[in-house]
N, C-alpha and C positions, 0 to 999 in steps of 0.2 A: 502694960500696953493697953491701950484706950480702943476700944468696941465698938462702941456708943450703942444707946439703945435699939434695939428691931424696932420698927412701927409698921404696923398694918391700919391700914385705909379703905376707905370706902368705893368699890367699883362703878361707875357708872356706863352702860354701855355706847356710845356716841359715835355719831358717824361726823369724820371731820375732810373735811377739802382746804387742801393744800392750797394758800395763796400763791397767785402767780407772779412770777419775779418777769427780767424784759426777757426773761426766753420762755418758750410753752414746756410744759413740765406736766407728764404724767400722773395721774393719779388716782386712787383706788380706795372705796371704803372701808371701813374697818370695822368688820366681819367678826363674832363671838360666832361661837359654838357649843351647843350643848355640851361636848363633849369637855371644853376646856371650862365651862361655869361649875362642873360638876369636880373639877379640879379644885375648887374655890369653898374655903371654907364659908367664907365672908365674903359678899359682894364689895370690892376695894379697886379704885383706879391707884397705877402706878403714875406717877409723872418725873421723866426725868427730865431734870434742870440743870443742863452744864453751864457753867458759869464761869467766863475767863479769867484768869488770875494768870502771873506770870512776876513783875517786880516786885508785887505786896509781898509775895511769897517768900519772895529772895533769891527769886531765880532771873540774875540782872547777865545777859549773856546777848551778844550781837554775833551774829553766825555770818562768815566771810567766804564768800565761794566762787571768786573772780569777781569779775568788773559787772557793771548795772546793765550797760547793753547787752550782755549774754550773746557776745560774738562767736564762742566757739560752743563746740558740742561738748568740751569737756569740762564748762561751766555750770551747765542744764543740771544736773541729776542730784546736788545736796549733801547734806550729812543727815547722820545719825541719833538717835539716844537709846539708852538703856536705862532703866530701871534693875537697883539692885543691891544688896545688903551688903556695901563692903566691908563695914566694922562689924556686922555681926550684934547690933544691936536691934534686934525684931523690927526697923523701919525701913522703907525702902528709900535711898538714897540715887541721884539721878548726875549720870553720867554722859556730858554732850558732846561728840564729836565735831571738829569744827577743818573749816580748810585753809585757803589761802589767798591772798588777792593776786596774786599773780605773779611769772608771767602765765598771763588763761590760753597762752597757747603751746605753750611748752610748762605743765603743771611737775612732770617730774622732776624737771633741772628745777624748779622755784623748790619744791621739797628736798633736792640735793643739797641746795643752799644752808636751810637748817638742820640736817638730820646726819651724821656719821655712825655707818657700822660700829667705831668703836664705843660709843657710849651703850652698846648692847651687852647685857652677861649672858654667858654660855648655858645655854638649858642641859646641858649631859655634867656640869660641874653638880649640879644640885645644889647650890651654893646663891645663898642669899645678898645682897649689898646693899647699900643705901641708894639714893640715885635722888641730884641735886635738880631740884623743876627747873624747867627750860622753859616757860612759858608765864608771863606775869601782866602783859599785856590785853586788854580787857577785848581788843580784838584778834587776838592771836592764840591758838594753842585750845589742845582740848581742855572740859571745865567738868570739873566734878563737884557737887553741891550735896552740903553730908542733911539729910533730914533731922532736923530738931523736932519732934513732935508737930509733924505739919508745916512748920515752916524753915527756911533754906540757909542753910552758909557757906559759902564756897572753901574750898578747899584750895589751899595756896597750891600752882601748880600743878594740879589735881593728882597730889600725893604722887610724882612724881611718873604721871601717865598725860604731862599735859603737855606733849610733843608738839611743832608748829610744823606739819603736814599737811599735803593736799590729801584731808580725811572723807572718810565716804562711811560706810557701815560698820558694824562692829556685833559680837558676839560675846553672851557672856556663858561662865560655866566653871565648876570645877575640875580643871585640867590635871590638876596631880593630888586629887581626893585628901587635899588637908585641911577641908572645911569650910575656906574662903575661897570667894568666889574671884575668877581671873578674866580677864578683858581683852578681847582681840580685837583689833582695828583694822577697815581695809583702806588703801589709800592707792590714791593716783602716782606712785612712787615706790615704796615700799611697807609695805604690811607688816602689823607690830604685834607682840604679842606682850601683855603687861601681865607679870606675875603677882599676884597678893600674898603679901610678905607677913601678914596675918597682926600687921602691928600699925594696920592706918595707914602702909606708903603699900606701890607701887614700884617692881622692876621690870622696864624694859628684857625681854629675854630673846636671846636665840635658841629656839627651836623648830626652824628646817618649816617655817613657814614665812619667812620675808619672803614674799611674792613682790615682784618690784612692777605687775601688771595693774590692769587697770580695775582692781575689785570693788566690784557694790556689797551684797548682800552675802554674811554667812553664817552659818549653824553651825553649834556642837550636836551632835549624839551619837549616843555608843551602839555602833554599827554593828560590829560582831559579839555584843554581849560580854565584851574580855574583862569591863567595870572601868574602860577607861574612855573618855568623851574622843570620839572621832571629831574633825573639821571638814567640814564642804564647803569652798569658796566657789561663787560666783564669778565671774569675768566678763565683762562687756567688750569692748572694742581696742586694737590697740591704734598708740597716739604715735608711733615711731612713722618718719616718712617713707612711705612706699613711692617707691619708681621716680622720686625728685619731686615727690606732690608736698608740701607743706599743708594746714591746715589751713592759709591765706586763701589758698588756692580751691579748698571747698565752698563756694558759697553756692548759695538756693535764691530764690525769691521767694517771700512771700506771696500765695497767689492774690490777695485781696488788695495788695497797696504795691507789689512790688519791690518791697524793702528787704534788704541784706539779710539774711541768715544764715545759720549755719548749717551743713547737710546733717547726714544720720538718722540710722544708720547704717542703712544702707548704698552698699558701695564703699565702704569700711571691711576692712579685715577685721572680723571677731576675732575673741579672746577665748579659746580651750577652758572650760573649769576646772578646779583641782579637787579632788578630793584626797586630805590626809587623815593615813592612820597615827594613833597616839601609841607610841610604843612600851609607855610605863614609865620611863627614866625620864620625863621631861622634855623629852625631843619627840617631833613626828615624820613623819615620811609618806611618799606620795602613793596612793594605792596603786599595785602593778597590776592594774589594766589597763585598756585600750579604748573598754566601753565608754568610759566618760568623755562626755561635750565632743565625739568625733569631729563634728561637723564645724565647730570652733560659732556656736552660737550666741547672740547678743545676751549674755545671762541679765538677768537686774534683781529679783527677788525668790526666795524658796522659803521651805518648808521642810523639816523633818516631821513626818506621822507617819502612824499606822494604819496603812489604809486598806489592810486585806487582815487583821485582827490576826496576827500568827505572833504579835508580842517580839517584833522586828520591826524596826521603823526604815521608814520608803520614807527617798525624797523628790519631791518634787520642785521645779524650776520654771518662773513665769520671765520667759523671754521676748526681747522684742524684735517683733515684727518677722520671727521665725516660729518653727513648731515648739512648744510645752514641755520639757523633758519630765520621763517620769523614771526614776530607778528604785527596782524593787532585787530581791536577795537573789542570786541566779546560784550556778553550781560554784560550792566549797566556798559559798557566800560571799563573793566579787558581785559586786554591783551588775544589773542585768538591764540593760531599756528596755523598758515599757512603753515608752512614749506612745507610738503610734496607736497600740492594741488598747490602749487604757479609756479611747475615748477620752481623754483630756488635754491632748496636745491641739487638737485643734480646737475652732467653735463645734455650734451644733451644725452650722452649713457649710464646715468641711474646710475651712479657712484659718489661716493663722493671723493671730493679732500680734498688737503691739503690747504685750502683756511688761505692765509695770509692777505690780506690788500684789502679792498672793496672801492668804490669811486661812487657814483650817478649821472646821468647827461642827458641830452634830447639830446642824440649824434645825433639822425636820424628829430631830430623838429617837430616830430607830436603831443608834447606838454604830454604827458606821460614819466617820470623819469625812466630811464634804469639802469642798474647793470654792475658795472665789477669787477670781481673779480681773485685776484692774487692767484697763486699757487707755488708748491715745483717744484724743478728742474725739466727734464725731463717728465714736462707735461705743456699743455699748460695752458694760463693763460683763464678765462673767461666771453663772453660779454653777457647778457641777456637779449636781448626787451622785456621791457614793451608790453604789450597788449591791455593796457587801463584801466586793471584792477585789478591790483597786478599779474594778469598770466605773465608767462616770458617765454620765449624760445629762447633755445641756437643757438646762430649766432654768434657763433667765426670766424668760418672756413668762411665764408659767408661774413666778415668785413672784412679779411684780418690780425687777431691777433692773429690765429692760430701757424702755426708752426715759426715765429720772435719769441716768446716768451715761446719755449720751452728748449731751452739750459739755461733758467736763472732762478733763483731763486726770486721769486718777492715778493716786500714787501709794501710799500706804492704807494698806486696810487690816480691820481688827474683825473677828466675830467675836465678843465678851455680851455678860449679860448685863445693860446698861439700867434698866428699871428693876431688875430684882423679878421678873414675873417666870423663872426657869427656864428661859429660853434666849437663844442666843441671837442676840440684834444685828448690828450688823456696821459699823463707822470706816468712810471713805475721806482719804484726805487727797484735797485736787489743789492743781494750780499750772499755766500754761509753762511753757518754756521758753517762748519769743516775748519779751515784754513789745514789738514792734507791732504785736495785733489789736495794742489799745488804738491806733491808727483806723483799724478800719471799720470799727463801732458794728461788728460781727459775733466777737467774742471778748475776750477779756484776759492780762495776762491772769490778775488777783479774782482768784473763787472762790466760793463760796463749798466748803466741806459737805458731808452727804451723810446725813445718818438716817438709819431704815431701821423702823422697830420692826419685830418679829408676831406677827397675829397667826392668828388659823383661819382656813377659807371653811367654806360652807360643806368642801371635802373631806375635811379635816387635814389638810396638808398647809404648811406654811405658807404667807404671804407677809410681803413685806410692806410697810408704810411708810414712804420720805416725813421726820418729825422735823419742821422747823422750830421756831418762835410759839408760842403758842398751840402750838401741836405734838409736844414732848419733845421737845429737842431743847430750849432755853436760850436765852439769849445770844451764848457763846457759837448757836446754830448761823448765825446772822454777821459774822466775822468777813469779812473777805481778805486771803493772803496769799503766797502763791507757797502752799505747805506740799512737804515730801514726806519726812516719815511720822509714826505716830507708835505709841507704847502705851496700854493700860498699868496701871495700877491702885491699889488701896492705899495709896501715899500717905492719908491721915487717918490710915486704920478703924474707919469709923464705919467699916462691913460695907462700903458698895465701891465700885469701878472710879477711879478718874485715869484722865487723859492728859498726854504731853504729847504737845504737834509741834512742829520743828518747822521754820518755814525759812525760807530760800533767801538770804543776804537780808535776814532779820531777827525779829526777836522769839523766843517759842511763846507757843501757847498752853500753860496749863487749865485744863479744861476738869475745873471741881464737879465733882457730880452734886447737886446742892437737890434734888428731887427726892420724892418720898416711893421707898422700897415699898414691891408689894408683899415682898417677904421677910422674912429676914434669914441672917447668913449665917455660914458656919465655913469658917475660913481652914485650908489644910493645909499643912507645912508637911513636905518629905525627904524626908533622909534614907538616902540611902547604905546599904553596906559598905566597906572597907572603901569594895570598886563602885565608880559611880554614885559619889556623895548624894549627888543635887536630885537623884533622884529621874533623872529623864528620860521619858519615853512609858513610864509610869500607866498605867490606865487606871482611870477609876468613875465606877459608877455608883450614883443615888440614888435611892428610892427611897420621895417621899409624895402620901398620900395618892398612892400609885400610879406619880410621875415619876419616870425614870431618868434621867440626864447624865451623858457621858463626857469623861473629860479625859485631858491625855497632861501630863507634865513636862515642860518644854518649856523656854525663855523667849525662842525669835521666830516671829516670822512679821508681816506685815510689808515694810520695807526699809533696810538699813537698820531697825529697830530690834531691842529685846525687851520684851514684857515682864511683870510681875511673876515670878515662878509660882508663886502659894495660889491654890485652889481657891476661889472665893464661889459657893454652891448655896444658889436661893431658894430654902426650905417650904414649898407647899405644908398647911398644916401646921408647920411651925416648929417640925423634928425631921432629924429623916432617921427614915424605919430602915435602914440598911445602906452600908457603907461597903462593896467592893473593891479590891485595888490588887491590881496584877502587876506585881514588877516585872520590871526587865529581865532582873536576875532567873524568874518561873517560879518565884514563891506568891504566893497570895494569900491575902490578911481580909478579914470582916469583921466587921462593927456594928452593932445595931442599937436604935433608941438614943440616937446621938441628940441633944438638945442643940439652938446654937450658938455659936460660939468662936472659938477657936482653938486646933489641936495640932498637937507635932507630934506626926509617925515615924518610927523608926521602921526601917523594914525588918529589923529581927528582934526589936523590943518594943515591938507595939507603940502604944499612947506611951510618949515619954513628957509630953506636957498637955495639961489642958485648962483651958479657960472659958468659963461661961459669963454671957452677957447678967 
């Protein structure tokens, strides 16, 4: 498995301004501090360089999600991708959801059309089958592309998960701890659950999660600690007619030109979330309480973390255009809101957004897990610190993520470390929903993505910097599409972050990280016991050259996406002096004088492999 060499470079400290594009765009200089020089072994700039790639690779895939004029509301919102090892061969392989072209106003009967219950096996049989791809059509059906050493090959089919549904998000995770990892889809019709059959295919399975509602975004993790991945689906709106209204009958104007659109979403009956338990045998079932999604809220994006450090993971849920949901562990551990009291449902002035796409991360290193959450055009997107305690409070304006991220529509967001300098950046993927706005030369449907590196102010508290072209961001900064979700990973293993953006009735975008680390890595792989293979919910902290950086292990969040599960952690110094890690299960493991590299933890037999650069 291919490393490639650390490089360390030379710092220079530079104050840069942001070229202005046709909209005015904020911007702030970029501030060292003692504090973080003294971090530095070596005076060394990072620069990172994303660089598009996407058919060189082998990843030839046209994404189908209704018609181009995007007449209804339940065209707007996209598919998915994952990143994720389904052979078991140490590389990450990329799995794309895809939808349908119609009909875009009755999306379930179009999925009716291709999909019958009985090509589903029983999840309580335990019992494996073959299962012959339904999908061969270059624009129809989900696509799975196995990684060759960096480069792609699709999988006929995609080993037999390549179903032709109105697809939306999807989750990965090991669901019945045999190693291989399993794939859940949501769809505007019926939700699928694919089982890995540990031999290169996929089965279709029932297990008491065919949700036939309108799901976006959702997460495994194991809720009550039992060792087996719990599921929380999101649900947005439902598409059945109320009161003799069809979807014809919703239309809007655009305010600037006047032109047809679709409403939403409000004035829509929401959709209730679910949350199931895994019961061990293959099947799940839906948690009995009442607490969840009462108010039957616009869901779109979440997050499993831990965000009050009691080694229980809280999730959270970025809604649109209602309040925030937050659920944390209440009595005999049912799920308990939070929302309101968490300081995170609303803004900082007391208001609810249009919240699109959520992303978790320890941007500021005081080792509590932060929030940011994406919003609708013409408002800003926003950042939440942690407190320490599930509290949150609003520090947009105060980061620097303020008014950059008001001209855009945003939709999936990542925090990963994108130059290697031990802190956590920050990547937004935008794009409008009415392509009918190119009419009024206000805004635009095709945008331009948003990446904000991460500096220290003069306080020493973090501040964020929009990197275009020539300001660390790279060429691939300068794209304009109208992108939804987005997924990091180490795809060619070569120790730093790339990216796969997924954009709306087109083609993705893989974004190579081609920029020079300021550090170099030490990548972790974990295994967990018996229960809970994949390891999630994991905490682990680093110390090196007395920076400390916290990380949690987990697959999805951002939007409709699952990320790279492996830790990739950039070494100040060039070791780290000490390796923490608290499982879920309440055992915990330390390591120290790790060189870097890369290693697989066992949570009850330690380093079970390792590899140095």
């Amino acid at each position: 498995m291919y490393l490639g060499e650390p490089i360390i470079i030379r710092f220079d400290v530079v104050h840069q301004t942001i070229a202005p594009t046709s909209r005015t765009r904020a911007t702030a200089p970029f501030v060292v501090t003692a504090a973080l020089l003294a971090a530095l072994i070596s005076p060394s700039v990072a620069t990172s360089q994303l660089v598009a790639r996407g058919e060189e690779a082998g990843i030839r895939f046209q994404h189908v999600y209704g018609g181009a004029d995007k007449r209804y509301i339940s065209e707007m919102g996209g598919s998915g991708a994952a990143w994720l090892d389904y052979d078991v061969d140490g590389r990450m392989d990329l799995f794309l959801v895809n939808g349908l072209e119609g009909p875009a106003d009755h999306p379930a009967e179009a999925t009716a059309a291709h999909l019958t219950r009985s090509s589903l096996s029983s999840g309580s049989s335990r019992t494996r089958s073959e299962t012959t791809a339904t999908s061969s059509s270059p624009q129809d059906g989900h696509r799975l592309f196995r990684n060759n050493r960096g480069l792609f090959e699709e999988v006929p089919g995609a080993a037999g998960a390549g179903d032709k549904v109105w697809g939306n998000g999807l989750a990965a995770g090991d669901v019945d701890n045999d190693g291989f990892v399993d794939i859940y889809v949501t769809a505007i019709g019926q939700n699928r659950l694919y089982r890995n059959n540990g031999d290169g295919t996929f089965t279709p399975w029932i297990a008491g999660v065919e949700d036939s509602r309108w799901g976006t975004s959702a997460v495994f993790t194991d809720w009550d600690a039992d060792g087996n991945l719990d599921l929380y689906v999101a649900n947005y709106v439902t598409l059945e007619p109320q009161a003799n209204v069809s979807l014809d009958d919703l239309v809007c104007r655009y305010e600037f030109t006047g032109a047809r659109v679709f409403c939403g979403p409000t004035g829509l009956v929401g959709e209730r979330d679910v949350f199931y338990r895994n019961q061990g045998d293959g099947t799940f079932e839906a948690w009995p309480t009442t607490e969840i999604d009462p108010e039957a809220t616009y869901g779109f994006a979440l997050v499993a973390t831990d965000c009050d450090g009691d080694r229980r993971p809280d999730i959270y849920v970025a809604t649109d255009t209602t309040m925030n949901l937050l659920y944390r562990h209440g009595p005999a551990g049912l799920p308990q809101d939070s929302s309101l009291v968490s300081g995170a449902g609303f803004s900082g002035s007391g208001l609810a957004q249009a919240g699109m796409g959520v992303t978790t991360g320890d941007y500021d290193r005081d080792g509590d897990f932060d929030l940011f959450v994406t919003n609708f055009q013409f408002d800003n997107n926003t950042l939440y610190r942690n407190r320490g305690d599930c509290g949150f409070e609003d520090v947009t304006e105060l980061s620097g993520l303020g008014a950059p991220t008001v001209p855009y529509m945003g939709w999936a967001t990542i925090f990963f470390d994108l130059d290697g300098d031990a802190d956590q950046d920050l990547y937004v993927a935008n794009g409008n929903i009415f392509p009918q706005v190119d009419d009024a030369d206000v805004e635009t449907y095709k945008q331009h993505d948003l990446l904000f590196l991460n500096q220290l102010t003069e306080t020493g508290l973090p501040h964020f910097i929009e990197a275009r072209e020539g300001g660390g961001g790279g060429p691939g900064m300068e794209l304009l599409d109208v992108s939804r979700s987005a997924a990091f990973a180490d795809h060619d293993n070569d120790g730093d972050f790339d990216l796969l953006v997924t954009n709306l009735n087109g083609s993705p975008t893989l974004l190579a990280n081609e920029g020079l680390m300021r550090w170099p890595s030490l990548r972790l792989t974990l295994v967990g016991r018996d229960g809970n293979r994949s390891g999630y919910g994991a905490r682990v902290v680093v110390e090196a050259a007395g920076v400390r950086q916290s990380f949690e292990s987990r697959h999805s969040d951002g939007y409709l996406g699952s990320n790279d599960p492996r830790l990739l952690v950039f070494l100040p110094g060039g070791r780290a002096d000490r390796i923490e890690i608290d499982w879920p299960g309440g055992s915990s493991m330390l390591l120290t004088n790790e060189p870097p590299g890369w290693l697989v933890l066992d949570e009850e037999r330690g380093v079970i492999a390792r590899r140095n650069p």
